[in-house]
N, C-alpha and C positions, 0 to 999 in steps of 0.2 A: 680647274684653274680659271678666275676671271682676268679678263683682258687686263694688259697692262698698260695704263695712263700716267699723266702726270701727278696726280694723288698718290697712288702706289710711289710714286717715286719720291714725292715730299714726303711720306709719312717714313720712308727707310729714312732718307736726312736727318728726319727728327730722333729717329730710336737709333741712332751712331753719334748724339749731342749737339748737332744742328751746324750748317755749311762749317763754320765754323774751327769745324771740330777736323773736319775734310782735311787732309794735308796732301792727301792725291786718292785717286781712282780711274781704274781700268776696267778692262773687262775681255774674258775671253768668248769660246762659245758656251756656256752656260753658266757663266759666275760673273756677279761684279767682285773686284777685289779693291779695297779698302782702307790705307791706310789712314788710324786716328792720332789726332794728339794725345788725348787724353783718354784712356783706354777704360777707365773707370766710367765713363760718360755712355758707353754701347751695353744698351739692353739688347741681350742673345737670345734670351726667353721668348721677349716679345715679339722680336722677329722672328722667330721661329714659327710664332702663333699664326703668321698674316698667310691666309690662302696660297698666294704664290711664290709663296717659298716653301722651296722644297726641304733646304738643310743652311746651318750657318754650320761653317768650320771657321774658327779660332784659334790657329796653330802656335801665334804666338802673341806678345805683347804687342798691342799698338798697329793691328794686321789683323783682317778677319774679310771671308769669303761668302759670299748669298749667293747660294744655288736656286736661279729660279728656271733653270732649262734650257732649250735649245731656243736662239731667236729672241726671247725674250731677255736674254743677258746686255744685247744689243741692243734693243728697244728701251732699256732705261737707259742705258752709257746715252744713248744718241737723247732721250729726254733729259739728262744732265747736262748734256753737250749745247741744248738748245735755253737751259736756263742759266749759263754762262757757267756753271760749277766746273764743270770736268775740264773746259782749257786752262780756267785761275788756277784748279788741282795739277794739271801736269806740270807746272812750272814749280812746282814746289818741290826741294829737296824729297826725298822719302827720308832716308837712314844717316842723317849728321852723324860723320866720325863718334863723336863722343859718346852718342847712344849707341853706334853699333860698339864701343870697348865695354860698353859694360854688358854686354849679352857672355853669359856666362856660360862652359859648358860647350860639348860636342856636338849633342841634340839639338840645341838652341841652334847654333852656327847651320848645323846639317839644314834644319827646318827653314833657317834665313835664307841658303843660299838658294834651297831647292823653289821659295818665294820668287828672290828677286829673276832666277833664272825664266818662273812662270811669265813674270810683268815682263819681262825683256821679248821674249819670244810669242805670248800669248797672240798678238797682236799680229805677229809675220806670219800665223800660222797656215792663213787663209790661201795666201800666196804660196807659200810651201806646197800645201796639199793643190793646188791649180796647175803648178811647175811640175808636181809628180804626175798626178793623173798626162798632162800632155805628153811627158814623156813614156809614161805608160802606152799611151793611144798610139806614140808613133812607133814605139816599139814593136806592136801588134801591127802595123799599119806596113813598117817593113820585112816583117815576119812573113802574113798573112801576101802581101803583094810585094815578093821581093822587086820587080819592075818598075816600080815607083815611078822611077826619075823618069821612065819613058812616057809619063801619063804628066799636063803639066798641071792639070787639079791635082793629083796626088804630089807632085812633087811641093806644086804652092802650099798644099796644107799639111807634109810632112817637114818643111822650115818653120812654119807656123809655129808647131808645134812644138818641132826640137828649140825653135828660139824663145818662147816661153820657159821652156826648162834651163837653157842657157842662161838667160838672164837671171834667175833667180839664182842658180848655182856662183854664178861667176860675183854678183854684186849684193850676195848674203851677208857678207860681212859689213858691207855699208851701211844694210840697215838694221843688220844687231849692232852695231855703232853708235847710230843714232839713237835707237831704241834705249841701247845701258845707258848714255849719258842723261837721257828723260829720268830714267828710273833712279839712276845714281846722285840728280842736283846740278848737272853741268849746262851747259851749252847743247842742245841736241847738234846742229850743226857741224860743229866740232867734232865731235864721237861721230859720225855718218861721215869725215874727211879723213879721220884716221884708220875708218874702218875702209874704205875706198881704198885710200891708201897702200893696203895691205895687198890687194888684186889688180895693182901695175907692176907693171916692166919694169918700172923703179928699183924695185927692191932686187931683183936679179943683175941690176947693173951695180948696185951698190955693193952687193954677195962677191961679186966678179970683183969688183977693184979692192975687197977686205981680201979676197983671197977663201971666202968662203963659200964656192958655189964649185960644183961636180957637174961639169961640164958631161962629161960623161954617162950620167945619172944623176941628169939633175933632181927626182925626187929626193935622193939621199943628201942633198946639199942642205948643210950646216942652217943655212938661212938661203930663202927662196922666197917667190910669190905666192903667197899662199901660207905660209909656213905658218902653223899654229891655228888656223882658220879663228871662228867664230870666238874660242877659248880663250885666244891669246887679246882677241880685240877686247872683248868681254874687261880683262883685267887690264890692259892698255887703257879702256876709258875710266875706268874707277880710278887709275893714277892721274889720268887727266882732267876727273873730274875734283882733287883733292888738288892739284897743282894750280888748277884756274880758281879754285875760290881764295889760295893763298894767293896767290899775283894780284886779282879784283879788292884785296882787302887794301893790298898794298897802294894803287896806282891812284890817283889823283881821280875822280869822277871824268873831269876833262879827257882826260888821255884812257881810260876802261874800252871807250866801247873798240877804238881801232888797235891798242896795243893789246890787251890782254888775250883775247885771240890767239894772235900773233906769237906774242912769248907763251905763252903756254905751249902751243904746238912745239914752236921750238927748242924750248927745254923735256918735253913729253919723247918726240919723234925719234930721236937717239937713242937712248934707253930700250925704246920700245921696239925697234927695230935689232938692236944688238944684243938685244938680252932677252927680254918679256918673248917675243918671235921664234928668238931658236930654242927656248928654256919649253916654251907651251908647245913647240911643236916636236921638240922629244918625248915631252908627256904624251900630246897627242898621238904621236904613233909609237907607244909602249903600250895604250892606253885600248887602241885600235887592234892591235898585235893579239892581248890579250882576248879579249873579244872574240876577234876570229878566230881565237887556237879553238874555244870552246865550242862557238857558232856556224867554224867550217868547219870543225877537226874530223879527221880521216877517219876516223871510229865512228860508226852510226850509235854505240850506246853512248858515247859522251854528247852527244847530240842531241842521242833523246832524252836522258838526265837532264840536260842543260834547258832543252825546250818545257820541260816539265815546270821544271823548277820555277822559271822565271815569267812563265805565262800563271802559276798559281798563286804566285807571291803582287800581280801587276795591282790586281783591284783594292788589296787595300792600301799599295802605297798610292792609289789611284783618289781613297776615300780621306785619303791624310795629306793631300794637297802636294805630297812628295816626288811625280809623275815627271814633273815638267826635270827635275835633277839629271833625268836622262838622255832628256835633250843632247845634252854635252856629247855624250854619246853616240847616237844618232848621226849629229854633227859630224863628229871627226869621221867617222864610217864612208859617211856621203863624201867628203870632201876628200879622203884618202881610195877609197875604194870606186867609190861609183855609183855604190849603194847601198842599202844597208840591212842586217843579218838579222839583228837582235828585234827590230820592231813586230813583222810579221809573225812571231810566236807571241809578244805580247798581245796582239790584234786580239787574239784569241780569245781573250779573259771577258771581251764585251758579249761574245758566242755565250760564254758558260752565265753569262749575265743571263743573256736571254731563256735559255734553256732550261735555269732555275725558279724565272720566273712564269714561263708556261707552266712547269709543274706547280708550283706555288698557287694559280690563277685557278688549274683545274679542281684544289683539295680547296681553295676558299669558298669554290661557288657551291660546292660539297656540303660544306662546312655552312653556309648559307652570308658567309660574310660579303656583302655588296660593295662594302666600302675599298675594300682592298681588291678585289675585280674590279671595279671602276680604278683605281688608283693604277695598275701593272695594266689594263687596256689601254689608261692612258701615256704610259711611258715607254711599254714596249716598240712601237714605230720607231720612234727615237732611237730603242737597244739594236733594234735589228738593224738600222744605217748606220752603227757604232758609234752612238752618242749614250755613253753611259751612264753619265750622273743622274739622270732622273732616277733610273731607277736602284743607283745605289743607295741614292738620299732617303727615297719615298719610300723603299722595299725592303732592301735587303739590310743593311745597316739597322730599321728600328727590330727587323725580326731577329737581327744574330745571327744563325745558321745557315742563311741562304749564302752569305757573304763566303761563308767557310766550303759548303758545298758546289757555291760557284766558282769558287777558285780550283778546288780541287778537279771539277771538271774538266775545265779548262785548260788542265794541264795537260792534259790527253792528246788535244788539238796541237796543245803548243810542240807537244813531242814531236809529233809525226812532221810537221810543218819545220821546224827545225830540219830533222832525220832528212826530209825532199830538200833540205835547202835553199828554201824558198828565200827571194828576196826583194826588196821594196827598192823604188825610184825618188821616195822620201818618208817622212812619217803624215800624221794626221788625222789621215780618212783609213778607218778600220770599220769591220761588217761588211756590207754590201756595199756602200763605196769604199772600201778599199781594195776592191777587185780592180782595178785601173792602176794600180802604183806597185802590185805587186806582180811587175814584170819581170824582174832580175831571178838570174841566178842558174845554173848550170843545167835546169832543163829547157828554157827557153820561155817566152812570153805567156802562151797559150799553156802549155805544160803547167806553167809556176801559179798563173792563175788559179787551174783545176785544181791543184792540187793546193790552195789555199782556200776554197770553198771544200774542199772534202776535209783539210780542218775544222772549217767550222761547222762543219756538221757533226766531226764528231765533238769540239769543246758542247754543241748543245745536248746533243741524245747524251753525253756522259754525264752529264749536270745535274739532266733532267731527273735522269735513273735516281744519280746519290739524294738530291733533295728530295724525289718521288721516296725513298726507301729507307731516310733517312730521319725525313720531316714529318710528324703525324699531323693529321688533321686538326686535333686542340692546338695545335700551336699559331693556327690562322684561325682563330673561332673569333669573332665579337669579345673583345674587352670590354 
C-alpha cells in the first residue's frame, strides 16, 4: 500500500465524475462512503485498479463505498475536508423524497436503510467504543478492587470513567439526532435538539399530566424519557427533516432563518413525542424481548444454535455493507438492558477471519505465491485488533472459500460465547480490543472476558482446520 496524499484523493474525485458530481461524503473506519449525482459518471473498475484500494462496494444507485483500510479511511475524509469538498458535501441533502419513491423493491429499501443507518452512526462510532471500553475498565476496576471509594485515585478515576460511559449513554440520542438530519438534508442542529430532547425530565412530566406514565414501573410507562431511544429519534428527524424543507419553501427568505426553525420544531415535537416515541418504543422492546428470548434463553442449545448462526452469517453481511442494520439492535439492547447479548458472538466472525487467513498464508507460501503472503501479512494486524475489511476485500472475497470457511468457523466461537453469556458495555471494538467492553453478563467482568478470548480462539483454530482441509493448495497458486 503507498502512503495516502492529496493525489490519491484527487484522482478518486476524478473516477466518481469530479466534485461536482459529490452530493455528500463520509467516512467510517476503513471506507469513504460516497454519495453521486450521476451514478453513470463512477468508474468502479478503475478504482478498483488504484493500489490503495482495497475493494469498491456498489450496493446501490447513486451510493458506493472505497475500502482503503484502517486510518487511511480518515486520512482522505480529513484531505477532502481540508480541500473544502467534504463540509460543501455535508450540507447537501443525500436521498430527496422523490428519489427515495422510486427505489423499488424490499432489497433496495433493506440495502437503503442498512446505508443511511451506516452514515448516521459511522461517525459516533469512535465515542461509543471509548464509552464501552471506560465502562469496561471500571467495571474490572470495581470487581478487581472492590474498596475503591476508600483509595481517592481510584475513586477519581473510577467517576472518570463511569462519567465517560454516562455521557455517551445518557446523550446518544442527541447525536444520532444531529447526525440523521446531516444525513437526511435537514438542519443538523435541529435533529441534535430533538434528539436531546428525548433524554429530559420533560417528557416524563408530559407522560404524567397525558396520564401515560407508571409511576410505579416507570420502565413500562406508555411514554417516558428515553422511550424508543436512538430508533424513535432516527425516524422523528426524517419527519422533521421533510417538514422543515416544506415550511423553508413556504416562508418569505426574510422570516427562513428565525421562523422556520421554530415552526418546524413545533409542528414536529407533538407527533413525535405522542406517537413516533410510544409507537418505536413498543417496537423497541418487542424488538429487545425478542433478542433476549434467543440470546439469554434458559436452554444452552438454543444459545448455541443461536450463537452459531449469527456469528457464521456476520462477515458476509459484513462484506455487503449490511452490518451497520444492526445497529438498531445493539441500540435498543444497550438502552433497555444495560448491555448488549447479540454483539459478542458476532465479534467472533473477525477470529474466524483471522484464522482462515493464517491457514491461507501458510499453503500460499507452499504454493510459492508472494503476492498474497505479502497481501494477508499485510492485513492480518488489522484482523487480529478486529478490523476486518482489509482482509475481507483483499483475501477472502476475491478467493471465494475463505469467506465460506471463515464464517463457518466462526460459528464455533460464536456458540460457546453465546452458551457463557457473555456480554458487551457496547458495540465496536472486537478482537483484542474488544476485551475491555465485554464486561457484562452473569459471570462477571474478569469471567466474561476469559471466556470471550477462549472464543476466539476457538472461531480461529476452527477456521483454520476447515480452510486448512478444505482449501488446496492450487487454489492460492500464481494466476
Amino acid at each position: 500500500m503507498t502512503e495516502i496524499n492529496e493525489a490519491f484523493v484527487k484522482t478518486i474525485i476524478g473516477l466518481v465524475g469530479g466534485e461536482k458530481n459529490i452530493s455528500s461524503v463520509t467516512s467510517c473506519m476503513t471506507r469513504l462512503r460516497i454519495s453521486v449525482r450521476d451514478d453513470g459518471a463512477v468508474q468502479d473498475e478503475a478504482l478498483r485498479q488504484l493500489p490503495e484500494v482495497l475493494a469498491v462496494n456498489h450496493p446501490t444507485k447513486d451510493y458506493l463505498e472505497i475500502v482503503v483500510g484502517p486510518g487511511k479511511a480518515r486520512q482522505c475524509f480529513q484531505l477532502l475536508r481540508d480541500m473544502g469538498l467534504a463540509d460543501v458535501a455535508q450540507k447537501t441533502a443525500l436521498s430527496p423524497p422523490e428519489q427515495e419513491s422510486a427505489d423499488a423493491g424490499a432489497k433496495r429499501l433493506l440495502k437503503r436503510l442498512c446505508r443511511d443507518f451506516g452514515r448516521i452512526f459511522a461517525p459516533l462510532i469512535p465515542g461509543i467504543c471509548a464509552a464501552g471500553i471506560c465502562a469496561g475498565l471500571a467495571a474490572l476496576l470495581s470487581q478487581l478492587a472492590p474498596g475503591y471509594k476508600d483509595s481517592r485515585m481510584l475513586n477519581i478515576l473510577y467517576n472518570l470513567l463511569t462519567g465517560v460511559s454516562a455521557a455517551a449513554t445518557t446523550y446518544l440520542t442527541a447525536w444520532a439526532g444531529y447526525r440523521a438530519a446531516e444525513v437526511f438534508g435537514g438542519t443538523p442542529i435541529l435533529g441534535g435538539l430533538m434528539g436531546m430532547f428525548t433524554a429530559l425530565d420533560n417528557v416524563n412530566q408530559i407522560a404524567m399530566s397525558a396520564g401515560l406514565f407508571n409511576e410505579a414501573q416507570p420502565l413500562d410507562s406508555v411514554l417516558r424519557t428515553g422511550r424508543g431511544g436512538v430508533l424513535a429519534v432516527v425516524i422523528g428527524v426524517w419527519v422533521l427533516c421533510r417538514v422543515e424543507g416544506w415550511i423553508r419553501k413556504k416562508l418569505p427568505d426574510a422570516l427562513d432563518t428565525v421562523f422556520a426553525p421554530m415552526l418546524t420544531l413545533l409542528l414536529v415535537l407533538a407527533p413525535y413525542v405522542f406517537v413516533v416515541m410510544p409507537g418505536i418504543g413498543l417496537l423497541s422492546t418487542g424488538l429487545c424481548r425478542l433478542v433476549s428470548l434467543v440470546a439469554l434463553s434458559p436452554y444452552a442449545a438454543v444459545r448455541l444454535l443461536a450463537g452459531y448462526v449469527s456469528a457464521a452469517l456476520f462477515l458476509p453481511m459484513v462484506a455487503l455493507g449490511m452490518h451497520h442494520g444492526l445497529i438498531a439492535i445493539y441500540s435498543v439492547q444497550l438502552e433497555t438492558l444495560g448491555y448488549v447479548t447479540l454483539y459478542p458472538a458476532l465479534a467472533m466472525a473477525g477470529a474466524g477471519q483471522v484464522g482462515a487467513a493464517a491457514a491461507l498464508a501458510i499453503k500460499a507460501k507452499r504454493a510459492g505465491n508472494s503476492r498474497l503472503c505479502q497481501t494477508i501479512n499485510g492485513a492480518l494486524p488489522a484482523g487480529v485488533l478486529g478490523v476486518g475489511e482489509p482482509l475481507i476485500y483483499s483475501v477472502m472475497l476475491p478467493l471465494g472459500k475463505p469467506l465460506l470457511t471463515a464464517g463457518l468457523g466462526a460459528g464455533f466461537g460464536g456458540a460457546f460465547v453465546m452458551w457463557a453469556e457473555v456480554a458487551s458495555t457496547s458495540w465496536g471494538p472486537s478482537g483484542l480490543l474488544g476485551v475491555f467492553v465485554m464486561t457484562e453478563g452473569p459471570l462477571g467482568a474478569a469471567k466474561s472476558i476469559c471466556c470471550y478470548l477462549v472464543g476466539l480462539a476457538i472461531s480461529a483454530a476452527a477456521a483454520f482446520a476447515l480452510t486448512w482441509f478444505v482449501i488446496g493448495e492450487d487454489a492460492v497458486k500464481e494466476s
